[in-house]
C-alpha positions in Angstrom: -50.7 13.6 15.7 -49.7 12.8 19.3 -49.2 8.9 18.2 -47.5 10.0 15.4 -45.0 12.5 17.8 -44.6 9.4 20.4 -43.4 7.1 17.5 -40.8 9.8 16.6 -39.7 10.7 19.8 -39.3 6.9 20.5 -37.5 6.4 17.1 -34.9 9.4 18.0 -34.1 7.9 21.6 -33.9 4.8 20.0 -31.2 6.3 17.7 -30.0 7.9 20.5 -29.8 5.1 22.4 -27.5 3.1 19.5 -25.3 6.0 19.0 -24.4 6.1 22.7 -23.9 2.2 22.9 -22.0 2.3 19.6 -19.5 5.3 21.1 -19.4 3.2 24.3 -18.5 0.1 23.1 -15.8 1.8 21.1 -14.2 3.6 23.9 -14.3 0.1 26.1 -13.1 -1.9 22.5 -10.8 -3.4 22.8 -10.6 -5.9 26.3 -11.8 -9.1 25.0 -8.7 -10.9 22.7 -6.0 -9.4 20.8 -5.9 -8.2 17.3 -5.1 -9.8 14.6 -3.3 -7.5 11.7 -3.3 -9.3 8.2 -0.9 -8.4 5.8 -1.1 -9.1 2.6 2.5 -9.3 1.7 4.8 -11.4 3.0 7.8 -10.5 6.0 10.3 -7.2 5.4 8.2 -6.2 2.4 6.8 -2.3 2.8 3.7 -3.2 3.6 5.0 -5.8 6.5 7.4 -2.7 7.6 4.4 -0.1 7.9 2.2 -3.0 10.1 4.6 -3.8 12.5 5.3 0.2 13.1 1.5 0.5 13.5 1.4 -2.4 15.5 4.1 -1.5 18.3 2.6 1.7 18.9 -1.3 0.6 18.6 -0.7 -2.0 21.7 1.7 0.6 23.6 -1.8 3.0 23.2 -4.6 0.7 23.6 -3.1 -2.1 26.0 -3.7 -5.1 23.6 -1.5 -6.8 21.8 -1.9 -6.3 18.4 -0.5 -9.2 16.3 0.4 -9.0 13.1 0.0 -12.1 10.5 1.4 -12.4 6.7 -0.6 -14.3 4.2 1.2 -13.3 1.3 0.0 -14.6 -2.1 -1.1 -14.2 -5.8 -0.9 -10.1 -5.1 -1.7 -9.6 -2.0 -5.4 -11.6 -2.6 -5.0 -14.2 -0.1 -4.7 -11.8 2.6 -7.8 -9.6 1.4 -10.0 -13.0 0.7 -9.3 -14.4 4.3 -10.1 -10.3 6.1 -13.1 -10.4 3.7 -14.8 -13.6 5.3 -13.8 -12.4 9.2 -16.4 -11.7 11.4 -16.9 -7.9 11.9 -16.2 -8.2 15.1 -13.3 -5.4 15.3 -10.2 -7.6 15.9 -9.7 -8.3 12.3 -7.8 -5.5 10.5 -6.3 -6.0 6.4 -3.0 -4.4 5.9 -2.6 -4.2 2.0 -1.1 -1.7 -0.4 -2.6 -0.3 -3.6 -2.8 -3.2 -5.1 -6.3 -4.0 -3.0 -7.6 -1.1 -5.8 -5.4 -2.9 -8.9 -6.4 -6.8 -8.7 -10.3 -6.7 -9.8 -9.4 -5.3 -12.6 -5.8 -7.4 -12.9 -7.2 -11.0 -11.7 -10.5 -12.9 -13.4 -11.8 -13.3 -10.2 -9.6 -11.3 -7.1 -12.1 -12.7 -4.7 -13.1 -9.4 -3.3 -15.1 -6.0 -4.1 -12.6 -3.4 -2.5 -15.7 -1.1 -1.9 -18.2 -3.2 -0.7 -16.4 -6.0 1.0 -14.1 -3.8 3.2 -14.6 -0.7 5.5 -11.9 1.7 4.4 -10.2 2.9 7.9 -7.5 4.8 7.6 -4.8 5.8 4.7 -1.2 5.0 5.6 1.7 6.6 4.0 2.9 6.4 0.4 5.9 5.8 -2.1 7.7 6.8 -4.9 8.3 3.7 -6.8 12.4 3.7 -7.5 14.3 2.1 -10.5 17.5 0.7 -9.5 20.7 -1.4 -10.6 23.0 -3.8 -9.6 26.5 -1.6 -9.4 28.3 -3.8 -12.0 25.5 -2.7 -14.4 27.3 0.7 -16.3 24.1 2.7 -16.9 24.3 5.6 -14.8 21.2 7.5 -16.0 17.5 6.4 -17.3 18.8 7.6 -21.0 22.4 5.3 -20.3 20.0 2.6 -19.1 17.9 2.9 -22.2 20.6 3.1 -24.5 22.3 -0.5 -23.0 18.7 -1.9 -23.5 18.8 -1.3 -26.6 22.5 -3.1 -27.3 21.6 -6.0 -25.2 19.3 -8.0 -23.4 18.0 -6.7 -19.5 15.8 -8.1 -17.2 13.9 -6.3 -14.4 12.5 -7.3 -11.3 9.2 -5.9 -10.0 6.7 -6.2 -7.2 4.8 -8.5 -9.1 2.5 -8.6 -12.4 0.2 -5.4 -12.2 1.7 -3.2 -9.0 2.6 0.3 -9.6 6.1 -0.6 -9.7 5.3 -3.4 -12.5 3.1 -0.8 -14.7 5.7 2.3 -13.9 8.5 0.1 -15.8 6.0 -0.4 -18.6 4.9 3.0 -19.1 8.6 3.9 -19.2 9.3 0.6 -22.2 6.4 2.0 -24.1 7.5 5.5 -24.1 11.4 5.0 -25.1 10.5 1.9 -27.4 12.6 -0.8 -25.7 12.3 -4.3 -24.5 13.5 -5.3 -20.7 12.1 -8.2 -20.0 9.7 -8.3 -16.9 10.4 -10.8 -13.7 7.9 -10.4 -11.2 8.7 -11.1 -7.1 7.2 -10.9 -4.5 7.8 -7.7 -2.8 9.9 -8.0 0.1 12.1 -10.4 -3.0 12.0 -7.7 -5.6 15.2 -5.9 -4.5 16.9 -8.9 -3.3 16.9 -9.8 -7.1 18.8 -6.6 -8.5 21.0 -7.1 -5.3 21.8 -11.0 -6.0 22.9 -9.9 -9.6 19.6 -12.3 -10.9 18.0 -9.2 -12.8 19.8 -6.2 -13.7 17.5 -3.6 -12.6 14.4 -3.5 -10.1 11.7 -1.3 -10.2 10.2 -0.9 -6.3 8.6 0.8 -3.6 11.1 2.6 -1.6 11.5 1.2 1.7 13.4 -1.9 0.9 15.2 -0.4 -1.5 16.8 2.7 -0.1 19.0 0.2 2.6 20.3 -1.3 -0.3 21.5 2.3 -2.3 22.7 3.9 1.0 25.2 0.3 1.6 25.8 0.8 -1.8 24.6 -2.4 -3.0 21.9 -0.8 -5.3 22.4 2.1 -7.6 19.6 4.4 -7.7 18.3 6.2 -11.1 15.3 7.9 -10.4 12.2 7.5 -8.3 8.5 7.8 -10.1 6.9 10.7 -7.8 6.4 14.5 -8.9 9.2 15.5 -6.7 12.4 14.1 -5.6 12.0 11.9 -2.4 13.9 13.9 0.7 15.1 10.1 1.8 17.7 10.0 -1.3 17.4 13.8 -2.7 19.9 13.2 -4.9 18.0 10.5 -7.2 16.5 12.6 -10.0 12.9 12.1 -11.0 11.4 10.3 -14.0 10.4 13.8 -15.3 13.6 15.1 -14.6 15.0 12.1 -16.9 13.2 13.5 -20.2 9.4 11.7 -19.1 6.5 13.6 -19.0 3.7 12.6 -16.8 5.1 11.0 -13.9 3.3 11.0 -10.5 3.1 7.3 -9.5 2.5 6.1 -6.1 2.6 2.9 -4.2 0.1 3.2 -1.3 -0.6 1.1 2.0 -3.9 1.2 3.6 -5.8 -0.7 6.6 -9.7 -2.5 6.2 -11.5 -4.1 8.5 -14.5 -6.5 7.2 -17.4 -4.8 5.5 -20.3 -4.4 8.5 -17.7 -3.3 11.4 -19.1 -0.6 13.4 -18.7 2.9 12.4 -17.3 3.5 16.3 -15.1 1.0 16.1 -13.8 2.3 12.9 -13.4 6.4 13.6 -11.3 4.5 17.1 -9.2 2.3 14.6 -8.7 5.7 12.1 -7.6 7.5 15.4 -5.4 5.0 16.9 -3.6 4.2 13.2 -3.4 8.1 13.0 -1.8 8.1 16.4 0.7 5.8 15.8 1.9 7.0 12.4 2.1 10.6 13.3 4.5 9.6 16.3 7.7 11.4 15.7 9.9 8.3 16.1 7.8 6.7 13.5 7.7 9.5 11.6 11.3 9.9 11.0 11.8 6.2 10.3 9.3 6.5 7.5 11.6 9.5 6.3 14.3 7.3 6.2 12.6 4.6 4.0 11.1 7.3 1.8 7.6 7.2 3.2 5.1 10.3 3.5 2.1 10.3 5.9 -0.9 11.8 5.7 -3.8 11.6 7.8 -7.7 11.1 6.4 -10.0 10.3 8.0 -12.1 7.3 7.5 -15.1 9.1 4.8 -12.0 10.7 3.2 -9.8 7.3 2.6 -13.0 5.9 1.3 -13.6 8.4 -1.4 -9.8 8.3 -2.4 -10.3 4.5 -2.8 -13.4 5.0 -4.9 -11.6 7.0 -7.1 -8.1 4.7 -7.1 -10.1 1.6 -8.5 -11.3 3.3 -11.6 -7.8 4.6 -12.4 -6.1 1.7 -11.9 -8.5 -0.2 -14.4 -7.5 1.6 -16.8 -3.5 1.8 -16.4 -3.8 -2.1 -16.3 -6.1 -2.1 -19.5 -3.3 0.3 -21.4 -0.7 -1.5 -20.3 -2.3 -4.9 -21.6 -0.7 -7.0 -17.7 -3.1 -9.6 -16.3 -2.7 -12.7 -14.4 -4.2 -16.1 -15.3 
């Protein structure tokens, strides 16, 4: 009994003992390099725009310079492969939108398990997706839009083969029975399309997009969200435009390598937090038709277990994949 009590008491202080050096080494993280923030998307796309916010305030907080690297490519997978094989060594973050959730299922082989191979630390904010056309384009409505599709031939530019803004312009084909042809872009390209006259109409995240309706360049004829977004109020919703159904979201999030200390990870959660409740930041992600909020790192990774599964199937009904 008493051996048995000393082995237990030992075992708790030794638990003890890790729990204190894990807190410890979270409040001294981080003084040994800067770090290095991937994103998966390349430079002025929404998920570059969120990083670099993060990233200004994140080195104002922690005094480290927090870099921030794009390694765009086939969806955002380069940038999730090359975060995947980092050490866990806490200097390492992935910046990536929902599409981290969308490629398994989209790609033969995405290189990556979101689940296992990344420890989800903190939910950033999230987007209507928004369809759009060039001004010389007459349709002033999703039905006036329709009905030209249906005299002549359209073209629309997305964020690329299986995003949310790829799969909200196919659910909307399907349910009005009409053929635009799909162009996919990479994100931060998507809008520049529409605005370069290249495709008539892009379907998008937000961010890049509302610059372009405010200067006029862009007409704006609904966003894909529940509600109307308070950055252009006056854009009508897909529901609003005789859909049913419509709730669709583009969201960002930030990973760190599978195996990175749970310490490390409630500090990153904390610090992201920080920095994207900041009222400055806050109002610019107003502007661009972003909403924020916070969960914590157990509650971003239950929303991501639950993300994967529905994304699966929205690509299976919607017949997209990538060779």
């Amino acid at each position: 009994m008493r051996q048995a009590f000393r082995i237990g008491t030992a075992l708790g202080i030794a638990a003890a003992c890790m729990l204190w050096t894990g807190s410890a080494a979270a409040q001294d993280w981080p003084k040994q390099r800067s770090i290095q923030m991937v994103v998966a998307f390349g430079p002025a796309s929404s998920t570059d725009i969120i990083a670099r916010l993060v990233a200004q305030k994140a080195t104002e907080s922690l005094g480290q310079t927090v870099l921030v690297e794009n390694k765009p490519g086939a969806g955002g997978n380069i940038g999730a492969q090359f975060v995947k094989k980092a050490a866990p060594d806490d200097y390492t973050l992935l910046v990536i939108s929902v599409s981290v959730a969308e490629n398994p299922s989209l790609y033969p082989n995405a290189g990556y398990d979101p689940v296992k191979d990344f420890a989800a630390v903190a939910l950033g904010p999230s987007t209507p997706n928004i369809i759009t056309v060039h001004p010389s384009v007459p349709a002033k409505s999703i039905a006036e839009l329709i009905e030209l599709a249906r005299k002549q031939p359209l073209a629309y530019a997305s964020s690329g083969i299986g995003t949310t803004t790829h799969l909200s312009m196919e659910r909307l084909k399907l349910a009005s029975k009409v053929d635009i042809t799909h162009v996919p872009y990479q994100p931060a390209q998507a809008v520049g399309a529409a605005v370069a006259g290249q495709t008539q109409i892009s379907s998008t995240s937000m961010p890049p997009a509302v610059p372009q309706v405010r200067a006029g360049k862009l007409r704006a004829l609904a966003v894909t969200s529940a509600q109307r977004s308070p950055a252009l109020p006056e854009v009508p919703t897909m529901n609003e435009s005789g859909f049913t159904g419509f709730d669709d979201l583009t969201w960002f999030g930030f990973f760190a390598p599978a195996g990175t200390p749970e310490p490390i990870v409630a500090r990153l959660n904390a610090e992201i937090n920080r920095a994207l409740n900041a009222q400055d930041v806050k109002e610019k992600l107003s502007q661009l038709g972003l909403d924020f909020r916070a969960q914590s790192p157990a509650e971003f990774s239950a929303y991501l277990r639950a993300e994967v599964p529905k994304w699966a199937k929205a690509v299976k009904d919607s017949g997209a994949k990538v060779d």
